[in-house]
PDB file of N, CA, C and O in Angstrom:
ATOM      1  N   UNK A   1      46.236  -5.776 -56.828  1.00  0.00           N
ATOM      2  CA  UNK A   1      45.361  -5.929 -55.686  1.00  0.00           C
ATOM      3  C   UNK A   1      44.939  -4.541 -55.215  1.00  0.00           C
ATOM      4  O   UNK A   1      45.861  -3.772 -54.943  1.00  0.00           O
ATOM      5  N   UNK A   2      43.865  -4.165 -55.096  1.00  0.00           N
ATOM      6  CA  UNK A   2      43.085  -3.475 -54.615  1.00  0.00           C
ATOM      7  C   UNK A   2      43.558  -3.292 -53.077  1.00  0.00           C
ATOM      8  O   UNK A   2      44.023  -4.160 -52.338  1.00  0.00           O
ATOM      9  N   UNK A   3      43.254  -1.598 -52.728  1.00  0.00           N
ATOM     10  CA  UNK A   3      43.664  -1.171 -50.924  1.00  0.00           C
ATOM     11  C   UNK A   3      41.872  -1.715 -50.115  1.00  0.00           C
ATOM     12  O   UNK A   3      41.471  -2.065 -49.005  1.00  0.00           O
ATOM     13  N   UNK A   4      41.322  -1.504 -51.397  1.00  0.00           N
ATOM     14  CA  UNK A   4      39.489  -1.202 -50.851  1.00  0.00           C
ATOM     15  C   UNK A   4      39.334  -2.996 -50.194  1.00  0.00           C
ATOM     16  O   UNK A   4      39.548  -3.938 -50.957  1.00  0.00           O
ATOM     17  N   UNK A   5      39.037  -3.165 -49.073  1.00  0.00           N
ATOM     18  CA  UNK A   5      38.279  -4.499 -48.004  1.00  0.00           C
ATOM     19  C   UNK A   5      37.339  -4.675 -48.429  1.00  0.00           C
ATOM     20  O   UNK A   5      36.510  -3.766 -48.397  1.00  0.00           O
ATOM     21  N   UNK A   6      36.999  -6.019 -49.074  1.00  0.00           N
ATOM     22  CA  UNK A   6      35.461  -6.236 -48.758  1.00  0.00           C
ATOM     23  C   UNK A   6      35.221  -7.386 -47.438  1.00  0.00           C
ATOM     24  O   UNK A   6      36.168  -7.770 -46.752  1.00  0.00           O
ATOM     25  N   UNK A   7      33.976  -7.790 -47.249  1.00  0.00           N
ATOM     26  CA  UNK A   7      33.270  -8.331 -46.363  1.00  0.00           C
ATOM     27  C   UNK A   7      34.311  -9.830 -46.072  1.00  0.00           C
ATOM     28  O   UNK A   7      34.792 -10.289 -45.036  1.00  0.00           O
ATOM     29  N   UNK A   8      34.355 -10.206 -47.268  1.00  0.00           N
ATOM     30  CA  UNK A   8      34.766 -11.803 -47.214  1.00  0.00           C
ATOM     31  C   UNK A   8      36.667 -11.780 -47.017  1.00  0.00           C
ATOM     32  O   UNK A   8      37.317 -12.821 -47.106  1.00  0.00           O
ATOM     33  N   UNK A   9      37.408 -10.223 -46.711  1.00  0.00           N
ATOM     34  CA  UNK A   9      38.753 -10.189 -46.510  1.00  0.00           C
ATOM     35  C   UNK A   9      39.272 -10.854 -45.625  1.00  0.00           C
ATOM     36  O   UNK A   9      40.366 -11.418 -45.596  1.00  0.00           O
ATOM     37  N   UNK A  10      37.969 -10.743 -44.428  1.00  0.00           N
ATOM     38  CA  UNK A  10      38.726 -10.468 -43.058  1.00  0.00           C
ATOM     39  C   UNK A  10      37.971 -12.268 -42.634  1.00  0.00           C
ATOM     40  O   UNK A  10      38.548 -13.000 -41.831  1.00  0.00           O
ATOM     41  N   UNK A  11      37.220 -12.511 -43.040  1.00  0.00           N
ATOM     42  CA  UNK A  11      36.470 -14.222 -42.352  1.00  0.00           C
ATOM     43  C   UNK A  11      37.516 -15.088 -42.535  1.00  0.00           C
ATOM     44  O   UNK A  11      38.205 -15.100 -43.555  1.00  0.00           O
ATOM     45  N   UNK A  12      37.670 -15.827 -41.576  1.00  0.00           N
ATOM     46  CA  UNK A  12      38.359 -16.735 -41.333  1.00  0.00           C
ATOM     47  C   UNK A  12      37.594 -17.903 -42.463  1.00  0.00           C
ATOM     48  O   UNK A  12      36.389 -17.763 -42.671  1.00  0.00           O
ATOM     49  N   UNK A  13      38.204 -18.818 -43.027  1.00  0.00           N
ATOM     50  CA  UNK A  13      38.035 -20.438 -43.711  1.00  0.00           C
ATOM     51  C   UNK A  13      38.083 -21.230 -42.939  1.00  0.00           C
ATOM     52  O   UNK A  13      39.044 -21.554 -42.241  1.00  0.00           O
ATOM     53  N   UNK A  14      36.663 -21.795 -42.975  1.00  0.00           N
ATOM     54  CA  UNK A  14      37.060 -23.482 -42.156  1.00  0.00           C
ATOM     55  C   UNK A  14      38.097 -24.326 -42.639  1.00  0.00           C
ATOM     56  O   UNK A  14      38.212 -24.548 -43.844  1.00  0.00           O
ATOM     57  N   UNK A  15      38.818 -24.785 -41.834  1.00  0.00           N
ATOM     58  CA  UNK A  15      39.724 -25.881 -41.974  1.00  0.00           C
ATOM     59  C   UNK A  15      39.522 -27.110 -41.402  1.00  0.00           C
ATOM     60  O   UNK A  15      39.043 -27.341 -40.292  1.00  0.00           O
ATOM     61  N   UNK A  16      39.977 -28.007 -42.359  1.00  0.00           N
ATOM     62  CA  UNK A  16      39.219 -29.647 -42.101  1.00  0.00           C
ATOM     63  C   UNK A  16      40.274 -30.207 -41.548  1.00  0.00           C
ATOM     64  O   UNK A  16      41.369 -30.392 -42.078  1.00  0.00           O
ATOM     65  N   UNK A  17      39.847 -30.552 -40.181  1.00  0.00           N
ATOM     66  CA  UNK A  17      40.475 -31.302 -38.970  1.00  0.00           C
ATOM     67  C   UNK A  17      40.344 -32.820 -39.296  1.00  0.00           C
ATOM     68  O   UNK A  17      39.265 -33.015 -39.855  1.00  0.00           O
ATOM     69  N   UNK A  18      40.912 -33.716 -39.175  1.00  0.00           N
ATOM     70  CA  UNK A  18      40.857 -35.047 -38.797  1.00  0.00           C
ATOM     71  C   UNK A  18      40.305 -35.359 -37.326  1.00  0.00           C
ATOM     72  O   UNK A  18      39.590 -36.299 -36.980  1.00  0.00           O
ATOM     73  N   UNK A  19      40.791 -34.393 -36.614  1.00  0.00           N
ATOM     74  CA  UNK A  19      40.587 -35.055 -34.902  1.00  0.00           C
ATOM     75  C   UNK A  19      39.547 -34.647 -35.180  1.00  0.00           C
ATOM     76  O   UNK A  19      39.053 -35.774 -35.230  1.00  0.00           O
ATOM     77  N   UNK A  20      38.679 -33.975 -35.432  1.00  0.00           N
ATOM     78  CA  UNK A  20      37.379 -33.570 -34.988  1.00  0.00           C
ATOM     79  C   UNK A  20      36.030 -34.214 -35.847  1.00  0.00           C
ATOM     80  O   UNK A  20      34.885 -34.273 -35.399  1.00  0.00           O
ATOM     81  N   UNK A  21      36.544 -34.743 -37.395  1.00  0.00           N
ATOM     82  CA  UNK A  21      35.764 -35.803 -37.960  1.00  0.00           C
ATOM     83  C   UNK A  21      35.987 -36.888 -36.998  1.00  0.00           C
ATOM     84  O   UNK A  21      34.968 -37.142 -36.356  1.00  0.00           O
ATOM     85  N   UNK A  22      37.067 -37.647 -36.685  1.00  0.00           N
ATOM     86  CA  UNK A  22      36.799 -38.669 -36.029  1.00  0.00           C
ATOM     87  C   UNK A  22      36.538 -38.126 -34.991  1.00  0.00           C
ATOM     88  O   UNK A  22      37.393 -38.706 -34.322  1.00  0.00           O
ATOM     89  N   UNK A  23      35.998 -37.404 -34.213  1.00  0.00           N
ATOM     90  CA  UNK A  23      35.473 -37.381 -32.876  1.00  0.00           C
ATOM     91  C   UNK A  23      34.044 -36.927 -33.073  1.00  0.00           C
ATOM     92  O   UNK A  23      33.206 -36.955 -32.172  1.00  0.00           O
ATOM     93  N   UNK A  24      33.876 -36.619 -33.978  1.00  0.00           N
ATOM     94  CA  UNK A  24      32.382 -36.517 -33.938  1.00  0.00           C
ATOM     95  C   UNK A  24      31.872 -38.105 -35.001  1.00  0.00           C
ATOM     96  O   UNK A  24      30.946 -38.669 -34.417  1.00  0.00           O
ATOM     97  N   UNK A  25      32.090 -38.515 -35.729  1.00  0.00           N
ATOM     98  CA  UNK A  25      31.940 -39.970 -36.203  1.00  0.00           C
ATOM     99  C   UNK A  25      31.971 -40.467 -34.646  1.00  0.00           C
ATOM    100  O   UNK A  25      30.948 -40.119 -34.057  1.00  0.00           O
ATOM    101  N   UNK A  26      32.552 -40.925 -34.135  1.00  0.00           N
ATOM    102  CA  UNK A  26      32.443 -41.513 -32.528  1.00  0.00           C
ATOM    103  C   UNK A  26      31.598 -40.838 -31.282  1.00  0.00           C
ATOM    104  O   UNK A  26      31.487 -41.317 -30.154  1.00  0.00           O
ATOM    105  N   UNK A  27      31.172 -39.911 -31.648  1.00  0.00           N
ATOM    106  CA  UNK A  27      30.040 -39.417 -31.181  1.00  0.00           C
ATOM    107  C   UNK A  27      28.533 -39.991 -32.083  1.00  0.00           C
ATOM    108  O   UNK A  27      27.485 -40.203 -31.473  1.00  0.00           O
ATOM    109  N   UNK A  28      28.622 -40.122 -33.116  1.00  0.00           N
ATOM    110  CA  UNK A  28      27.715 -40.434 -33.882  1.00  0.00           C
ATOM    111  C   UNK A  28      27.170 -41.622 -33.689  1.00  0.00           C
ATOM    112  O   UNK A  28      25.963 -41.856 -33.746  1.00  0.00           O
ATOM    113  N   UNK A  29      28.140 -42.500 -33.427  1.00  0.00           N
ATOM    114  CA  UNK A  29      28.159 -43.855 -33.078  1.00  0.00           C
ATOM    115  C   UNK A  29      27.544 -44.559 -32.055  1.00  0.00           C
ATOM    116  O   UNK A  29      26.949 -45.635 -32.097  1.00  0.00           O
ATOM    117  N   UNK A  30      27.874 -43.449 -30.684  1.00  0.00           N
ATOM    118  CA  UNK A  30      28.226 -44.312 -29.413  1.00  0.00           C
ATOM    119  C   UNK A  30      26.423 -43.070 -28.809  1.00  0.00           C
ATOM    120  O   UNK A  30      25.987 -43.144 -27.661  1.00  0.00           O
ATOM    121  N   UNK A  31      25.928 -42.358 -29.633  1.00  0.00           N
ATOM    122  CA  UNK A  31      25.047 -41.409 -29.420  1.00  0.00           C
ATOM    123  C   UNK A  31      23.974 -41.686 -28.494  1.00  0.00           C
ATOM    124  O   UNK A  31      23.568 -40.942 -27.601  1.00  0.00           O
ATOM    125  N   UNK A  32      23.453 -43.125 -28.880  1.00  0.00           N
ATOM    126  CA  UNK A  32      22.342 -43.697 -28.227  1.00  0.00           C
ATOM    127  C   UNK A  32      22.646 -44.300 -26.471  1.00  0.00           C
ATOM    128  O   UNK A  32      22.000 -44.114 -25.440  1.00  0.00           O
ATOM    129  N   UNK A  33      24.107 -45.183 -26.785  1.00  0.00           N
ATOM    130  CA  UNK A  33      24.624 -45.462 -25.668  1.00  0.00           C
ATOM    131  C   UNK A  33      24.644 -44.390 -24.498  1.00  0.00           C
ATOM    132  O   UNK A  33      24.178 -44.483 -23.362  1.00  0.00           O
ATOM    133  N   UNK A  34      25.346 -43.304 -25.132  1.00  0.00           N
ATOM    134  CA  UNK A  34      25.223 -42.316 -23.928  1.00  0.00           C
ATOM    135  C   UNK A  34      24.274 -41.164 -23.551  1.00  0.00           C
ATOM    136  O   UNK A  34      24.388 -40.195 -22.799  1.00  0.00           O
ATOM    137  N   UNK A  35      23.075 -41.732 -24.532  1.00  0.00           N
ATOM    138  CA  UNK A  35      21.471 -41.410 -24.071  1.00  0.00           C
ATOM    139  C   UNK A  35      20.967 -42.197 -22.808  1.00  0.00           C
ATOM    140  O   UNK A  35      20.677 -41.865 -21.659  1.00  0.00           O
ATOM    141  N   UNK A  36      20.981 -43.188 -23.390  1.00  0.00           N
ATOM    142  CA  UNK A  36      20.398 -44.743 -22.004  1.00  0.00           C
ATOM    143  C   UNK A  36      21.223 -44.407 -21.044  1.00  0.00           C
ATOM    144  O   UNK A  36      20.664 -44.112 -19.988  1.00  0.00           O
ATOM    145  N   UNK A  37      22.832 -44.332 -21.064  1.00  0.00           N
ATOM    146  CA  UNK A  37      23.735 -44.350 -19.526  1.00  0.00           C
ATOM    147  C   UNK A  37      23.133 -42.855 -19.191  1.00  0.00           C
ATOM    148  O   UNK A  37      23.003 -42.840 -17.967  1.00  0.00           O
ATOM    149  N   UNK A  38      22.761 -41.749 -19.664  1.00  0.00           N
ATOM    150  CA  UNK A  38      22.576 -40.464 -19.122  1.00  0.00           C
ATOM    151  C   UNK A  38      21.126 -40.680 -18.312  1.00  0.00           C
ATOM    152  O   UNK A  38      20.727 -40.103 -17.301  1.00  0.00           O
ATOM    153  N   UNK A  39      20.405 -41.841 -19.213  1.00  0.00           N
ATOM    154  CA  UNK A  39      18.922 -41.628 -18.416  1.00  0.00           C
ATOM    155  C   UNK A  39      18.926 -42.575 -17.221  1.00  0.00           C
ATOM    156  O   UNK A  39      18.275 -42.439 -16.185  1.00  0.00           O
ATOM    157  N   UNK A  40      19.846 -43.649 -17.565  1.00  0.00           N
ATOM    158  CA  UNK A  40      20.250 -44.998 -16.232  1.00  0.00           C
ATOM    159  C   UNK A  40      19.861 -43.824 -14.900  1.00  0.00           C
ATOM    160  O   UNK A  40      18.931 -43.584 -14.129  1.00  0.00           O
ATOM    161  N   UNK A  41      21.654 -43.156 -15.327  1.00  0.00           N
ATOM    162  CA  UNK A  41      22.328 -42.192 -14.286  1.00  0.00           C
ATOM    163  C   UNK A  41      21.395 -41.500 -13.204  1.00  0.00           C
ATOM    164  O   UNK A  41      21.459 -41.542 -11.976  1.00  0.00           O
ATOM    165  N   UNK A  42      20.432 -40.794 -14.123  1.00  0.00           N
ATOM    166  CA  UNK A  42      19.194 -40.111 -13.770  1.00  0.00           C
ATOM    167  C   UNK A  42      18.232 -41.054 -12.916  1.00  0.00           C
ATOM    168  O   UNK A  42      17.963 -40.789 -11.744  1.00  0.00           O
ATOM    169  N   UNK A  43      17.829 -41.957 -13.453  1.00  0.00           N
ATOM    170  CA  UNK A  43      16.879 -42.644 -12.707  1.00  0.00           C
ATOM    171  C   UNK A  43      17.241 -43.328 -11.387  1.00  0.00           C
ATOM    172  O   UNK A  43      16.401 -43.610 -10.533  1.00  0.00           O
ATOM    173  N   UNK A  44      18.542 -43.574 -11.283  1.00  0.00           N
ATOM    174  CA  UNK A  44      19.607 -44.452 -10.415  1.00  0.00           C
ATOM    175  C   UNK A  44      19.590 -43.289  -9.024  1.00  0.00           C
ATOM    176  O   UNK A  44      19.289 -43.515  -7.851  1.00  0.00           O
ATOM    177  N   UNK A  45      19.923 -42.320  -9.515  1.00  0.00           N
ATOM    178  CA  UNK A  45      20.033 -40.785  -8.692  1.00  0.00           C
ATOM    179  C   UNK A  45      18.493 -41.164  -8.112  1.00  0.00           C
ATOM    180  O   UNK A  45      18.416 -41.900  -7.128  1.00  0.00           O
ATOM    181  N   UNK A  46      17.555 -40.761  -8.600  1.00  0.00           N
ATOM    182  CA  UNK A  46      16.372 -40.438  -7.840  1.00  0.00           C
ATOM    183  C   UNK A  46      15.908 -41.940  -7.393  1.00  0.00           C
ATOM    184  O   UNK A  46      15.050 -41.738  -6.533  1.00  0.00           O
ATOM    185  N   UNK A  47      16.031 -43.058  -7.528  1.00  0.00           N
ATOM    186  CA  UNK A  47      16.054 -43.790  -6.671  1.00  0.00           C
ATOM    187  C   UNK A  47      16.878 -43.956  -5.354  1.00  0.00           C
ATOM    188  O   UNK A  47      16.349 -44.490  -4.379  1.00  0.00           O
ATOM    189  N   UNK A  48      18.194 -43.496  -5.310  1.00  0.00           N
ATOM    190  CA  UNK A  48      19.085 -43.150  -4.301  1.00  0.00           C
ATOM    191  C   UNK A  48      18.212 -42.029  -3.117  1.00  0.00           C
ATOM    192  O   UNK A  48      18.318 -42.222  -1.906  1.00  0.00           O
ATOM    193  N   UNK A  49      17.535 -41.101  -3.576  1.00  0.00           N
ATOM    194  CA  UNK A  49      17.125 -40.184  -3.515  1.00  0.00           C
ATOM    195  C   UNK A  49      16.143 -40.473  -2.338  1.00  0.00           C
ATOM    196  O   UNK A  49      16.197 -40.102  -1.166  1.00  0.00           O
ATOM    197  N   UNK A  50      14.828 -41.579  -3.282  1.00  0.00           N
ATOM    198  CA  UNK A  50      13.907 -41.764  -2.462  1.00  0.00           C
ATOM    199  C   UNK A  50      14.229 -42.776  -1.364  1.00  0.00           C
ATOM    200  O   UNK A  50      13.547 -42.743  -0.339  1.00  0.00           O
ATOM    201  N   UNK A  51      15.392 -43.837  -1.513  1.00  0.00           N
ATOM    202  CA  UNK A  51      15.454 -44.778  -0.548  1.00  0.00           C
ATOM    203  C   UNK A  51      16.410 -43.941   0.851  1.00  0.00           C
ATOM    204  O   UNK A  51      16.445 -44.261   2.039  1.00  0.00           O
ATOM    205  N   UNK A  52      16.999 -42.972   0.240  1.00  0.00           N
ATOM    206  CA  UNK A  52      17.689 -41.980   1.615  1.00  0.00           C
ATOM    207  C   UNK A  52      16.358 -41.640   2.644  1.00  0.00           C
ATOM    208  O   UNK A  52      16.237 -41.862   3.848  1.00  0.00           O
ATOM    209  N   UNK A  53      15.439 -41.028   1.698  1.00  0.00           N
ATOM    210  CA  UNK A  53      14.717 -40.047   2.356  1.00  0.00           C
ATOM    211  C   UNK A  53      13.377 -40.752   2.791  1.00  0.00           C
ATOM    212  O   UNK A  53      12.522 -40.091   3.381  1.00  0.00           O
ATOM    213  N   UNK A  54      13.162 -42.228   2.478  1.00  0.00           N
ATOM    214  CA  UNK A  54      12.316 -43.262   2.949  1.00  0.00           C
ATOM    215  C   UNK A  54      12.505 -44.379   3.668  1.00  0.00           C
ATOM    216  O   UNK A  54      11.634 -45.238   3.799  1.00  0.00           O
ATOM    217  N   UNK A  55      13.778 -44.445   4.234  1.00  0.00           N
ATOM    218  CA  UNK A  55      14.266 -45.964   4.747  1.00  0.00           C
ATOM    219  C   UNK A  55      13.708 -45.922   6.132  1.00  0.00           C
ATOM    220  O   UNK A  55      13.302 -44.849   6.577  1.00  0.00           O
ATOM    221  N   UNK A  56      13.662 -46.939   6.795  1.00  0.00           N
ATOM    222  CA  UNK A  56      13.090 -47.118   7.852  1.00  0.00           C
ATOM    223  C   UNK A  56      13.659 -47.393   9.321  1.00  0.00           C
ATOM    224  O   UNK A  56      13.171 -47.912  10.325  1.00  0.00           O
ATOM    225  N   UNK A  57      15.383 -46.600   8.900  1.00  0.00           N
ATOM    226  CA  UNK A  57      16.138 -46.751  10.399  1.00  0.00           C
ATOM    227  C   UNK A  57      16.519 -45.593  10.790  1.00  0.00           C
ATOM    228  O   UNK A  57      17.350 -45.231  11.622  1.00  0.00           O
ATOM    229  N   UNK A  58      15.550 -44.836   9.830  1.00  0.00           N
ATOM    230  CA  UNK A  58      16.166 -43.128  10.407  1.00  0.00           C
ATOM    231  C   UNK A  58      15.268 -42.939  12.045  1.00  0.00           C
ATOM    232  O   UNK A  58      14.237 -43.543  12.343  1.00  0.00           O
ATOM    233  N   UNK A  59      16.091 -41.831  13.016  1.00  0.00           N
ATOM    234  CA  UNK A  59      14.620 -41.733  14.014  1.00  0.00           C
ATOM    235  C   UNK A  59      13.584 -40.760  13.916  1.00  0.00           C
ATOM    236  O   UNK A  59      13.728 -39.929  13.019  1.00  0.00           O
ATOM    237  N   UNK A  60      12.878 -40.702  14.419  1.00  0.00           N
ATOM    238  CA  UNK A  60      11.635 -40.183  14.265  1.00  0.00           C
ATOM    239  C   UNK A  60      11.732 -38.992  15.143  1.00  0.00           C
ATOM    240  O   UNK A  60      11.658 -39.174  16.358  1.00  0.00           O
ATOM    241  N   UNK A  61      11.945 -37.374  14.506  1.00  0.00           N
ATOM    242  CA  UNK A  61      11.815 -36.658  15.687  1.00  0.00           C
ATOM    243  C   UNK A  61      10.705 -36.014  15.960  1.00  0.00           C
ATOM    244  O   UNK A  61      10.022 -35.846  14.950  1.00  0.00           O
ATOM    245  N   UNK A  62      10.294 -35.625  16.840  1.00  0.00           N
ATOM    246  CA  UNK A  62       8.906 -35.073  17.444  1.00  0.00           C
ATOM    247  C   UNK A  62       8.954 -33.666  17.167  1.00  0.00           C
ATOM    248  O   UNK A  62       9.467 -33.291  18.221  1.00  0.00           O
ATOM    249  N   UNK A  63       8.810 -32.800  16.607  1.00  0.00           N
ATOM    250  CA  UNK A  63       9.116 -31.655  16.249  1.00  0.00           C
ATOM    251  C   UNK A  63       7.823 -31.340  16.202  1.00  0.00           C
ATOM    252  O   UNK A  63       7.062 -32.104  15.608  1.00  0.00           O
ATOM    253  N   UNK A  64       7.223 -29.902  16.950  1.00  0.00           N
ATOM    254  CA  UNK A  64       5.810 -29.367  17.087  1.00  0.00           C
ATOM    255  C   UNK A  64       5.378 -28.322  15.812  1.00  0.00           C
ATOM    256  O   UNK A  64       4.342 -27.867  15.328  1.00  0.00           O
ATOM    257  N   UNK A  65       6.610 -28.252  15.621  1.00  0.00           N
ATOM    258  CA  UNK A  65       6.713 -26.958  14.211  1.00  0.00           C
ATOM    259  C   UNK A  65       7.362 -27.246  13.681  1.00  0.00           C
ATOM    260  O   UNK A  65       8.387 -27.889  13.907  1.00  0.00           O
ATOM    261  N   UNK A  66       6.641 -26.562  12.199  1.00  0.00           N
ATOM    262  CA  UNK A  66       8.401 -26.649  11.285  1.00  0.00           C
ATOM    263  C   UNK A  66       9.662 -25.996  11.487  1.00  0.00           C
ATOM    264  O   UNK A  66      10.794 -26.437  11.287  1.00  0.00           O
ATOM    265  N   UNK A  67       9.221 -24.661  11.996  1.00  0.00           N
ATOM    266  CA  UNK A  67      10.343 -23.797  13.100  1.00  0.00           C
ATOM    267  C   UNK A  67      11.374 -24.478  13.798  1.00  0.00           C
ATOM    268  O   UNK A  67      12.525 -24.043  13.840  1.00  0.00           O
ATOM    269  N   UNK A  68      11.040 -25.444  14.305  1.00  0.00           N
ATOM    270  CA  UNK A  68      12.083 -26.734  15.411  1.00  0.00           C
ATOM    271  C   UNK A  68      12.693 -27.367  14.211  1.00  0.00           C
ATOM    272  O   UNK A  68      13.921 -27.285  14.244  1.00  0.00           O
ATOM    273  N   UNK A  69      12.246 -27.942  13.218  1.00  0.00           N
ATOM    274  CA  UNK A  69      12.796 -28.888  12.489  1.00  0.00           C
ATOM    275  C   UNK A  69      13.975 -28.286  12.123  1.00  0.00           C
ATOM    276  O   UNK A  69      14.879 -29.041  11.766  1.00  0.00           O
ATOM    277  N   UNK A  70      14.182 -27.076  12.127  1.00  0.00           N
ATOM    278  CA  UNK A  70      15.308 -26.541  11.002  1.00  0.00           C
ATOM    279  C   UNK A  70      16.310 -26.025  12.217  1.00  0.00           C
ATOM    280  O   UNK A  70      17.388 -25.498  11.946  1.00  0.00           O
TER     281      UNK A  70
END
């Protein structure tokens, strides 16, 4: 064996995990599902959003400026 390093001495080798095939296979799987629940989530939020900031039992304050409002 040679003292002289080359490039490929020092790189680490992938090593083949089990946990991480099956966790990405189950990612593969369930991919779409937790597309739709991410966009539900999203749309659910900004409906929350607009019915806070539109309902009709908040009161009404009289504010002459935006200066007062805050």
């Amino acid at each position: 064996m040679s003292d002289v390093q080359t490039d490929t001495d020092w790189v680490l080798q992938p090593s083949k995990n089990p946990f991480v095939d099956t966790l990405r296979a189950v990612i593969d799987d369930v991919k779409w599902f937790l597309f739709l629940l991410l966009l539900l989530l999203t749309m659910w939020g900004f409906c929350m959003s607009f019915y806070i900031l539109f309902r009709r039992d908040q009161k009404k304050e009289a504010s002459g400026t935006l200066g007062q409002a805050w």
